[in-house]
C-alpha positions in Angstrom: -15.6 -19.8 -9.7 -16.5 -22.5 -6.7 -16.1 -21.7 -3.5 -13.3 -24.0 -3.3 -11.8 -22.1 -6.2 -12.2 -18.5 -4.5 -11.3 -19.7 -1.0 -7.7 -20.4 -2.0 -6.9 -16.3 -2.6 -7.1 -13.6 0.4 -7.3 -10.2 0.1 -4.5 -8.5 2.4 -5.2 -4.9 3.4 -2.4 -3.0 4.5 -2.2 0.4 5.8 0.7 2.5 6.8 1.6 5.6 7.3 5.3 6.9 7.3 7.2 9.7 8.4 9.5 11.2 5.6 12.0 12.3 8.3 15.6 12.5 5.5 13.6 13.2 2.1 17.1 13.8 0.3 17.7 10.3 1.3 14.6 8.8 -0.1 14.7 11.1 -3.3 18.0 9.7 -4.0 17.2 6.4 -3.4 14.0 6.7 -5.7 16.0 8.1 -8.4 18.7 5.3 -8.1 16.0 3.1 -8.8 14.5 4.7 -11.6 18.1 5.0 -13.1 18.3 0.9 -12.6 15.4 -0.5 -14.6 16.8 -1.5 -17.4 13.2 -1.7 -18.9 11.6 1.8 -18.3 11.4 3.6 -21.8 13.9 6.7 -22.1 10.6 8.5 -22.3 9.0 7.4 -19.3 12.7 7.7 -17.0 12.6 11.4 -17.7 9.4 12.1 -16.4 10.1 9.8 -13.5 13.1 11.5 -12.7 11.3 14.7 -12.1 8.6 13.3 -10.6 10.7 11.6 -7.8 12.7 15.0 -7.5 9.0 16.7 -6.6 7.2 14.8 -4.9 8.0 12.2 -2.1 5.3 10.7 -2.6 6.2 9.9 -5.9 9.5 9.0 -4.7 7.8 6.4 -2.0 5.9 4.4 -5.0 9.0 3.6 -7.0 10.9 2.0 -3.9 7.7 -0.3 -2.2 7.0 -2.9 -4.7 4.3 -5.3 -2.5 5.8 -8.3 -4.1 8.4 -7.6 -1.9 6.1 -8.3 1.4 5.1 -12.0 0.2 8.6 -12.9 -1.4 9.7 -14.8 1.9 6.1 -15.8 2.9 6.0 -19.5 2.5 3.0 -20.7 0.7 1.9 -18.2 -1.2 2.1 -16.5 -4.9 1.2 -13.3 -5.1 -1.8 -13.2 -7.9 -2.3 -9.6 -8.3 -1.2 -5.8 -6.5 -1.5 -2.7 -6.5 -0.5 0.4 -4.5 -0.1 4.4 -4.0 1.4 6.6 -2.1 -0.2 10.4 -1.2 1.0 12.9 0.9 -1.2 13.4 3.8 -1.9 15.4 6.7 -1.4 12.9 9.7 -2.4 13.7 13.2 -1.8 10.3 15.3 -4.3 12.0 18.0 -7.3 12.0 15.7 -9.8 10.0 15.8 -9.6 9.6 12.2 -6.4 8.0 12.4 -7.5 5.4 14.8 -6.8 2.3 12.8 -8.7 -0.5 15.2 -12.0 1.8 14.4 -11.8 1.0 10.8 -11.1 -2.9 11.5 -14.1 -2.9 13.8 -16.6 -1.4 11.2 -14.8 -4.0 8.5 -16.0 -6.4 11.2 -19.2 -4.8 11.0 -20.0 -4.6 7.7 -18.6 -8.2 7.0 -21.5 -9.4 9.7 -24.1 -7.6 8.0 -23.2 -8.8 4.3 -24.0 -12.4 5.9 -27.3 -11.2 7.5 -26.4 -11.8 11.0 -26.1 -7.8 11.4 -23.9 -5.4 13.0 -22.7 -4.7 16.3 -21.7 -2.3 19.1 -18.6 -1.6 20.1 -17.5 0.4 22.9 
């Protein structure tokens, strides 16, 4: 592909972190949706049906669909997408969690990929 070509397409990273705060909620709007795709395999509904009923997680994946977050977006097609959902141990305190630090060493490592190196943040 020419630049041109590749220029035209944008990688959009997208973190997030939610609080499962009614999980009977969620479950039964998983499984709803499970129950509604008329083109899951009998097969493949079962074990999503348990799946949804274990894990919240699970049930998470089955109701984001990223094609939703461009749908409206003028301009754009979505080309390609992919997603998953884990349960996590979240502590909004930790410096782990500290989402501007990660943007700031994208930053970085962008710089240095185009030999102009890294640098310091405060």
């Amino acid at each position: 592909m020419t630049t041109s070509e590749t220029s035209r397409y944008v990688r959009l990273h997208v973190e997030l972190v939610l609080e499962v705060a009614e999980p009977e909620a969620l479950t039964d709007a998983a499984l709803e949706r499970v129950e509604g795709d008329d083109y899951m395999p009998d097969g493949e509904r079962a074990h999503a049906r348990s799946t949804v009923r274990e894990d919240s997680a699970e049930a998470l994946a089955y109701l984001i669909d990223p094609f939703d977050l461009v749908t409206e977006v003028p301009g754009v097609e979505l080309a390609q997408a992919s997603w998953s959902c884990e349960q996590v141990e979240y502590d909004p305190d930790a410096e782990e969690w500290d989402l501007d630090e990660e943007d700031e060493d994208l930053e970085d490592e962008d710089l240095e990929d185009e030999g102009e190196g890294g640098s310091t943040r405060s």
